[in-house]
N, CA, C and O atoms as a Tinker XYZ file with bonds, in Angstrom:
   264  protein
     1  N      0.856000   -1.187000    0.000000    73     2
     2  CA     0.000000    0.000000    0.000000    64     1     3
     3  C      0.891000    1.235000    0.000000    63     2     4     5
     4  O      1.851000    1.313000    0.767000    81     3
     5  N      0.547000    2.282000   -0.933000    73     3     6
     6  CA     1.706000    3.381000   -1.300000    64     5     7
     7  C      1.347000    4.100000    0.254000    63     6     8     9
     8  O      0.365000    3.925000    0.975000    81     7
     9  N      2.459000    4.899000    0.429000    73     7    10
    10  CA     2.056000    5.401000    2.037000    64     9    11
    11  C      1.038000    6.547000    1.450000    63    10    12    13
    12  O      0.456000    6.643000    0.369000    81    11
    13  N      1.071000    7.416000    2.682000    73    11    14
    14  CA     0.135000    8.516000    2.377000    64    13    15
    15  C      0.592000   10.121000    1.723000    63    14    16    17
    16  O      1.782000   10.238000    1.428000    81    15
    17  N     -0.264000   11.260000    1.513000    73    15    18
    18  CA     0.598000   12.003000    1.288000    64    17    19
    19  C      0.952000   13.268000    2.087000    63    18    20    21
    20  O     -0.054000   13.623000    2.702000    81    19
    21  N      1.940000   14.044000    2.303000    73    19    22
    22  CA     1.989000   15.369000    3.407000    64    21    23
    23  C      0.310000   16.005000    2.863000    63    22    24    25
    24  O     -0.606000   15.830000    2.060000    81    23
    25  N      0.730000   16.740000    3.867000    73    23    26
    26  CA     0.036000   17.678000    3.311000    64    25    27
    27  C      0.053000   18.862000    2.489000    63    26    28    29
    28  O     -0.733000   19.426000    1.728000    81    27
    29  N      1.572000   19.095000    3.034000    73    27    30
    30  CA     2.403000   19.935000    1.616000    64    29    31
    31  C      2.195000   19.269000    0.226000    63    30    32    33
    32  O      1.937000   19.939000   -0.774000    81    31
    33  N      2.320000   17.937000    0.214000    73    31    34
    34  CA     2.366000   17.273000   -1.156000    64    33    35
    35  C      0.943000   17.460000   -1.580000    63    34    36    37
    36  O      1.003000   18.277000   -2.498000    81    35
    37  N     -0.288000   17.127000   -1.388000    73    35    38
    38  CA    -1.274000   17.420000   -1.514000    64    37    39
    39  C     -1.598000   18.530000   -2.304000    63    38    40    41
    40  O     -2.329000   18.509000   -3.294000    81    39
    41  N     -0.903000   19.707000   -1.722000    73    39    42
    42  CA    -1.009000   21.055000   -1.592000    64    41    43
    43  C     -0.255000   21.212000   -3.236000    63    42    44    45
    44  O     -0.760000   21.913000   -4.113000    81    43
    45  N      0.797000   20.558000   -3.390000    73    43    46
    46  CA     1.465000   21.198000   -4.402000    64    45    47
    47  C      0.790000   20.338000   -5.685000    63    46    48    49
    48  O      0.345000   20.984000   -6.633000    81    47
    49  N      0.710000   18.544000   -5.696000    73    47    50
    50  CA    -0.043000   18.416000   -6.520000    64    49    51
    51  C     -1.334000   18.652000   -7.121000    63    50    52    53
    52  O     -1.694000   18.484000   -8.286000    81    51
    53  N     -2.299000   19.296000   -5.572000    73    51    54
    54  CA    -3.685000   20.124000   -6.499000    64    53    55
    55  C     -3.335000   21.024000   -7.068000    63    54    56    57
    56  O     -4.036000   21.151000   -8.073000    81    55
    57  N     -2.271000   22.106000   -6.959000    73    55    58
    58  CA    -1.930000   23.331000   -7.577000    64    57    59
    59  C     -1.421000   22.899000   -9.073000    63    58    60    61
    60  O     -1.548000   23.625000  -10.059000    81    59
    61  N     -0.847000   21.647000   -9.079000    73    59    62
    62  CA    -0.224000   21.182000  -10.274000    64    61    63
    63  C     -1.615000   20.523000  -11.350000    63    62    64    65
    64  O     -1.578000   20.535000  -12.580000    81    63
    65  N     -2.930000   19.908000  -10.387000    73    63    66
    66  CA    -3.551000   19.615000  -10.934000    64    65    67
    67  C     -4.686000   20.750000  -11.610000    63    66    68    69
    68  O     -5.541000   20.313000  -12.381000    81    67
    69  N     -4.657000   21.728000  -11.390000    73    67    70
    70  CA    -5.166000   23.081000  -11.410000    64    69    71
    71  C     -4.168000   23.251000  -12.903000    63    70    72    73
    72  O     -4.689000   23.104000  -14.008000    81    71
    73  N     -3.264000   23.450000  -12.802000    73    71    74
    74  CA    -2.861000   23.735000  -13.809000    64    73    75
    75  C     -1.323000   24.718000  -14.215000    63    74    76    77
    76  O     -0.957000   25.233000  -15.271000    81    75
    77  N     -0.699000   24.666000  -12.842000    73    75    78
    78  CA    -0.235000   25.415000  -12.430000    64    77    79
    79  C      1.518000   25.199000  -13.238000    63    78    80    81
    80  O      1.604000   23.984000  -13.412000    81    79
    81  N      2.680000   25.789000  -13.692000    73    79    82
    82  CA     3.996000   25.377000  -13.574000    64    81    83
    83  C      4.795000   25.200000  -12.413000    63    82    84    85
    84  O      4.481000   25.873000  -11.432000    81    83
    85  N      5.746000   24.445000  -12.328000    73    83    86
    86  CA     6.176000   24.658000  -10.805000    64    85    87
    87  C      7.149000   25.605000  -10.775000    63    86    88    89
    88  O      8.090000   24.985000  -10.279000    81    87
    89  N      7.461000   26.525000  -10.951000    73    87    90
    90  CA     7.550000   28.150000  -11.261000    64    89    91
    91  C      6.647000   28.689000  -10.311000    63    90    92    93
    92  O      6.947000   29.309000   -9.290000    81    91
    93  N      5.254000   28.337000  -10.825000    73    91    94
    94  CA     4.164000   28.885000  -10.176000    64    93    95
    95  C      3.602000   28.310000   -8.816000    63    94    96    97
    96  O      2.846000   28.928000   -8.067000    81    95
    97  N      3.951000   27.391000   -8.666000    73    95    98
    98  CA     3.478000   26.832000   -7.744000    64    97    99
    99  C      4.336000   26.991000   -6.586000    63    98   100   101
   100  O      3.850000   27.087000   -5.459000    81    99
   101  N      5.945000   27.034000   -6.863000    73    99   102
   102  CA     6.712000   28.017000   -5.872000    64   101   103
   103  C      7.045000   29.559000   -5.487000    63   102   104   105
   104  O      7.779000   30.056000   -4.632000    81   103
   105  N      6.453000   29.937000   -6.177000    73   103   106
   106  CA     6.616000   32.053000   -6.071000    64   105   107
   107  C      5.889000   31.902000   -5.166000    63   106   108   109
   108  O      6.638000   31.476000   -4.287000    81   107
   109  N      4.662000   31.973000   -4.658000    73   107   110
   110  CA     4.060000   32.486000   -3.662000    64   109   111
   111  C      4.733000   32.202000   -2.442000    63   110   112   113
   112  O      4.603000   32.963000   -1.484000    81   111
   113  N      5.492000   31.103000   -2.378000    73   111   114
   114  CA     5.831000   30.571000   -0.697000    64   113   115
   115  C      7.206000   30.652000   -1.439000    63   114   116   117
   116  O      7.692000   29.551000   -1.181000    81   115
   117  N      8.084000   31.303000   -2.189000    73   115   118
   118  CA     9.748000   31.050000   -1.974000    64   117   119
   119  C     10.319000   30.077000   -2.221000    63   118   120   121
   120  O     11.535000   29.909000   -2.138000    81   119
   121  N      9.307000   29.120000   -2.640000    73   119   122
   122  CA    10.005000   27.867000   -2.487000    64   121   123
   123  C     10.475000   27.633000   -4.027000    63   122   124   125
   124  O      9.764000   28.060000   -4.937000    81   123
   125  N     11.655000   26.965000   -4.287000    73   123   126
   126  CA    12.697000   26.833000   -5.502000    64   125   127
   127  C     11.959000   25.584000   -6.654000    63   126   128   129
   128  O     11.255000   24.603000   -6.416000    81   127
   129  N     12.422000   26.079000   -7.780000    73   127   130
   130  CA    11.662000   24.948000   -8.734000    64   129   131
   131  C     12.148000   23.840000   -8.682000    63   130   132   133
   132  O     11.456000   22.951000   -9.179000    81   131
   133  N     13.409000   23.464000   -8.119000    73   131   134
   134  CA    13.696000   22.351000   -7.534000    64   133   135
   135  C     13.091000   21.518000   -6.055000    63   134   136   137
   136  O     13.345000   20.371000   -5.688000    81   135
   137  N     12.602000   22.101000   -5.688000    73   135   138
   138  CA    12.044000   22.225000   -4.212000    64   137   139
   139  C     11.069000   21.516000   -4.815000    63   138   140   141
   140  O     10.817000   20.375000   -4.429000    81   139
   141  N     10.318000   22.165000   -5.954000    73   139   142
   142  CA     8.642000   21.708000   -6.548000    64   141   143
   143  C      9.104000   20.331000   -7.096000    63   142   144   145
   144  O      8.343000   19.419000   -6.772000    81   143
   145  N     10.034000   20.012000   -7.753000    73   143   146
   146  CA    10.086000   19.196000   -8.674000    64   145   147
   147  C     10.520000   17.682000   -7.458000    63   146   148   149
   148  O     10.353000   16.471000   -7.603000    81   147
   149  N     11.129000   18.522000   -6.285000    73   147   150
   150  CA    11.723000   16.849000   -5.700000    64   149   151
   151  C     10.370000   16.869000   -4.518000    63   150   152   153
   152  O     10.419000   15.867000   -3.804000    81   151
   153  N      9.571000   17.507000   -4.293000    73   151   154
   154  CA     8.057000   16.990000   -3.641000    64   153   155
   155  C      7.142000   16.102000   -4.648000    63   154   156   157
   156  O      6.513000   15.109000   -4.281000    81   155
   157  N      7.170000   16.759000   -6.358000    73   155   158
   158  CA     6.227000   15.913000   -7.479000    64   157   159
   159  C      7.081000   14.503000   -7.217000    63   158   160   161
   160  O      6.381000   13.560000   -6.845000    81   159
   161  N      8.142000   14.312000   -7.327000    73   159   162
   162  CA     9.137000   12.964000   -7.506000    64   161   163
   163  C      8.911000   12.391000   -5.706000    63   162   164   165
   164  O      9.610000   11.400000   -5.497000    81   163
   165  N      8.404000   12.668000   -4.938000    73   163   166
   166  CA     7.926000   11.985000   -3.649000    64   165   167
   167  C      6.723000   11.474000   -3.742000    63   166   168   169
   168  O      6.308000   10.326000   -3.589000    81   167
   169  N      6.082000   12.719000   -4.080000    73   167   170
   170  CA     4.495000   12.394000   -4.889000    64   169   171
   171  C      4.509000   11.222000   -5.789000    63   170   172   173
   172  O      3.850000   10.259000   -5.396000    81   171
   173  N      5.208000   11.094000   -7.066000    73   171   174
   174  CA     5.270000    9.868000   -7.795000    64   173   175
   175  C      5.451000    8.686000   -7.276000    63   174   176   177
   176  O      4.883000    7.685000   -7.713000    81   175
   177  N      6.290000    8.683000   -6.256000    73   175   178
   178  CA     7.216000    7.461000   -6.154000    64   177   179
   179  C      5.963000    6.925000   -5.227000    63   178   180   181
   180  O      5.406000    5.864000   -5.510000    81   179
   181  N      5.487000    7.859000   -3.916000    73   179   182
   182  CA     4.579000    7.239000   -2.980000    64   181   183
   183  C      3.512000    6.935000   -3.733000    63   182   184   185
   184  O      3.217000    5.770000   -3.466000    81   183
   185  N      2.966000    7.263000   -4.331000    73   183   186
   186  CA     2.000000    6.931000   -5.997000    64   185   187
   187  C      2.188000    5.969000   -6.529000    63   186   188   189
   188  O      1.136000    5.401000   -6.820000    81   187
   189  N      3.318000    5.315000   -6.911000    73   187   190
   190  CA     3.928000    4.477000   -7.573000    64   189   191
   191  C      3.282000    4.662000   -9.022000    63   190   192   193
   192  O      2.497000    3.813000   -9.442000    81   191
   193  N      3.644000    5.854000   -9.828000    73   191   194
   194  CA     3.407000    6.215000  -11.153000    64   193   195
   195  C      4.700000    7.049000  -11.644000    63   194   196   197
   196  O      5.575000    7.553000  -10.941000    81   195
   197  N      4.578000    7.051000  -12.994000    73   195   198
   198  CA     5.874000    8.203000  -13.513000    64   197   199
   199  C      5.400000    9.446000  -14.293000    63   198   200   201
   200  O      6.097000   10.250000  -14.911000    81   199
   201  N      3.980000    9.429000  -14.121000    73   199   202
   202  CA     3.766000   10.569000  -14.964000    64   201   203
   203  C      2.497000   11.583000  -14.197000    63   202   204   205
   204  O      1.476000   10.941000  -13.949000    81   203
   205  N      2.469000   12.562000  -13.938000    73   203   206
   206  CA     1.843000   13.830000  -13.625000    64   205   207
   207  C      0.286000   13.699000  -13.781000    63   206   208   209
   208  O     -0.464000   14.032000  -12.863000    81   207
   209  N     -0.117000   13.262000  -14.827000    73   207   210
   210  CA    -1.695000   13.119000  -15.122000    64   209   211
   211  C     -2.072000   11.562000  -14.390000    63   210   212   213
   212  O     -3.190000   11.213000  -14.012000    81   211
   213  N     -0.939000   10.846000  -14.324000    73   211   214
   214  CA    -2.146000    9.408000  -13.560000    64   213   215
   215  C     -1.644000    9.810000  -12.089000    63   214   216   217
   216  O     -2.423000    9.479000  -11.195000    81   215
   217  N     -0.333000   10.546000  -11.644000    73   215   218
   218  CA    -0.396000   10.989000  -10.067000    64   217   219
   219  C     -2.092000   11.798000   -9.617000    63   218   220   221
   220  O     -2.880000   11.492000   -8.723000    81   219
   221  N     -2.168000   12.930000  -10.699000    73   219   222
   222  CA    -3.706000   13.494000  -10.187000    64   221   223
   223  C     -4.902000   12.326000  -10.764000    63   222   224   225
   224  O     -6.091000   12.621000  -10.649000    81   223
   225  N     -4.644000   11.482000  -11.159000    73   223   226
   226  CA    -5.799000   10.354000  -11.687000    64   225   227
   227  C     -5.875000    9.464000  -10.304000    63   226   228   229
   228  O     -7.025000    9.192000   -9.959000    81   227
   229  N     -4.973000    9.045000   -9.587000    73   227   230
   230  CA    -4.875000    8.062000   -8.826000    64   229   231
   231  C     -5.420000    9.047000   -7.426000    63   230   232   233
   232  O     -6.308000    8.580000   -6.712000    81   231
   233  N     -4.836000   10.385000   -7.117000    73   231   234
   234  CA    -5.384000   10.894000   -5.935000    64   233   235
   235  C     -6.626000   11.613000   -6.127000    63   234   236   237
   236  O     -7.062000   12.357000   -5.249000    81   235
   237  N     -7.206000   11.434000   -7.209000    73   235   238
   238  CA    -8.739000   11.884000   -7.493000    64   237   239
   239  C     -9.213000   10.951000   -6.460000    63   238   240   241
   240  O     -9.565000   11.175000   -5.301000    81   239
   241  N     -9.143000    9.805000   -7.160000    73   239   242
   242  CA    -9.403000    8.246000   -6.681000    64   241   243
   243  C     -9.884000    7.942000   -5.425000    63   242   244   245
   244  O    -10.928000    7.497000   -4.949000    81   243
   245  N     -8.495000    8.425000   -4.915000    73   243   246
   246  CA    -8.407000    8.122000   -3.588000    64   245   247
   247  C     -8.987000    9.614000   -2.445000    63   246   248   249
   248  O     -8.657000    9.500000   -1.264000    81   247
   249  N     -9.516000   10.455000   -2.702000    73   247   250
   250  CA    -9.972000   11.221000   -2.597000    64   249   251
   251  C     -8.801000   12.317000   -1.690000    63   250   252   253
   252  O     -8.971000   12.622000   -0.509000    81   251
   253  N     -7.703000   12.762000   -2.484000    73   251   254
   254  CA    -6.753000   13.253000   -1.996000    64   253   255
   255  C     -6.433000   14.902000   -2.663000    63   254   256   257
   256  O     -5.521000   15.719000   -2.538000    81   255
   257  N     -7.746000   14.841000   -3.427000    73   255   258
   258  CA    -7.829000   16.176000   -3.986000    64   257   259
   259  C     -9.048000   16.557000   -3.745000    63   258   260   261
   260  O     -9.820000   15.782000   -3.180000    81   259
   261  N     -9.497000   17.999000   -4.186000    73   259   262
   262  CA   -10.790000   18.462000   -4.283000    64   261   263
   263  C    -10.985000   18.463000   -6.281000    63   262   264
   264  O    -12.041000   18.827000   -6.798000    81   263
């Protein structure tokens, strides 16, 4: 069973599922596009997927988004 997700992670993949770059998704809080990119790659891995659209497909699912 993939573990669960922060709540930061949550946070950054609805913003990603919204539609967001991770550019964008770090300006408001400072946080670095590397910062964004190694939370999506925590996100994946605890997901156990490699791609961005079945990470927000799978936490639809699981009701880990709005």
């Amino acid at each position: 069973m993939p573990r669960l997700l922060t709540s930061r992670e949550r946070e950054i993949l609805q913003e990603a599922a919204d539609g967001l770059t991770n550019r964008e998704i770090g300006f408001p809080s400072y946080v670095s596009v590397g910062t964004v990119k190694t939370h999506l790659d925590n996100i994946y891995r605890k997901l156990e997927v490699f791609r961005p659209a079945h990470a927000v497909a799978i936490a639809l699912r699981r009701g880990l988004l709005d």
